[in-house]
N, C-alpha and C positions, 0 to 999 in steps of 0.2 A: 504494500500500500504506500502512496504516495504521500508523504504527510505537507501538508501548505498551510504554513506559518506568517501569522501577521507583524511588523516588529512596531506598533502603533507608539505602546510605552515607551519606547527605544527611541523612535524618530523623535519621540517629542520631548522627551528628557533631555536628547544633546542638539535639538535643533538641526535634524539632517530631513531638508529636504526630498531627496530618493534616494530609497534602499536598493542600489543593481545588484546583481549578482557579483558582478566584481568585488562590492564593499562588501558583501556579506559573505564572502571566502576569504578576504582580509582580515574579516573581523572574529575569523575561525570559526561561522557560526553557520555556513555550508562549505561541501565539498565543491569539488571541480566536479564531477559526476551529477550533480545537483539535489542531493541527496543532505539533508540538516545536520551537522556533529549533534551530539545530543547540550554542547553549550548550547547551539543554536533551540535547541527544544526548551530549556531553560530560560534563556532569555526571551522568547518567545510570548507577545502580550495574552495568549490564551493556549494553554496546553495541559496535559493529562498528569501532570504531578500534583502531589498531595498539598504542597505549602507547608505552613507552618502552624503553630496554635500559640499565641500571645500571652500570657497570663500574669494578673498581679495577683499574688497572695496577700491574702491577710495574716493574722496569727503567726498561723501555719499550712500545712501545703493541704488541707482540707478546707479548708475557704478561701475561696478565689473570688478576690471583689473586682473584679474585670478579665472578660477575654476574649479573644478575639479568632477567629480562626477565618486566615487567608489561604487561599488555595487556588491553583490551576489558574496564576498569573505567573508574569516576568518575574524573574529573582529579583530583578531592579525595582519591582513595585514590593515586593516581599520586605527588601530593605528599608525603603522608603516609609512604609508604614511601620516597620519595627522601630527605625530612630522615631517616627513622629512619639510612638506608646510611649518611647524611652526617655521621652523629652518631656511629654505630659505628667510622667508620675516621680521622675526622677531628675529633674533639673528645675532651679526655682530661683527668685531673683533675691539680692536681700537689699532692703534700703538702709544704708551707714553712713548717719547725717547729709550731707550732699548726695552721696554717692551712691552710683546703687550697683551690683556685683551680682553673677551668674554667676551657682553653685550647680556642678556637680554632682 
C-alpha cells in the first residue's frame, strides 16, 4: 500500500511554501523510490501512531488533575503541545518590586 502523507504542520511551523519531493528526500522524510522513511510517517501532520498521554499528578500518581492524550499527529505538534502543558503548570512569573522574573 501506498501511504500519502500531508506535511500541513511542517509547512506551517517553518514557513515552507512547497513541499517537492526533492525537499522531502533532503529532509530524510522520503526515499528516492518514493516511498516515506518512517521519520517521514512521524512527522507526518496525520498518521497511525499512538502519541502520547500528558499528565499532571496530584498527590500522587493516583490523581491526575489534568491530561491530555494527543495522538496520530506530527511529532512536531506532539512537542508543541507538550512545552505549551509544561509551561502552563510548571513555569510562572514572580513580581520583585520593579521586576518581574520567569521561574522554572
Amino acid at each position: 500500500m501506498h501511504q500519502i502523507y500531508t506535511f500541513l504542520f511542517l509547512k506551517k511551523l517553518y514557513s515552507i511554501e512547497k513541499l517537492t519531493p526533492d525537499l522531502l528526500i533532503t529532509l530524510g522524510l522520503r526515499e528516492k523510490n518514493g516511498k516515506y522513511t518512517n521519520a517521514g510517517a512521524l512527522f507526518a501532520g496525520e498518521n497511525d501512531y499512538r502519541g502520547i498521554d500528558l499528565v499532571k499528578f496530584g498527590d500522587n500518581i493516583n490523581v491526575m488533575l489534568d491530561r491530555a492524550q494527543i495522538e496520530k499527529v506530527s511529532v512536531l505538534k506532539l512537542c508543541q503541545d507538550a512545552l505549551q502543558k509544561y509551561r502552563q503548570y510548571y513555569q510562572n512569573e514572580v513580581i520583585d518590586g520593579a521586576y518581574r522574573r520567569k521561574n522554572e
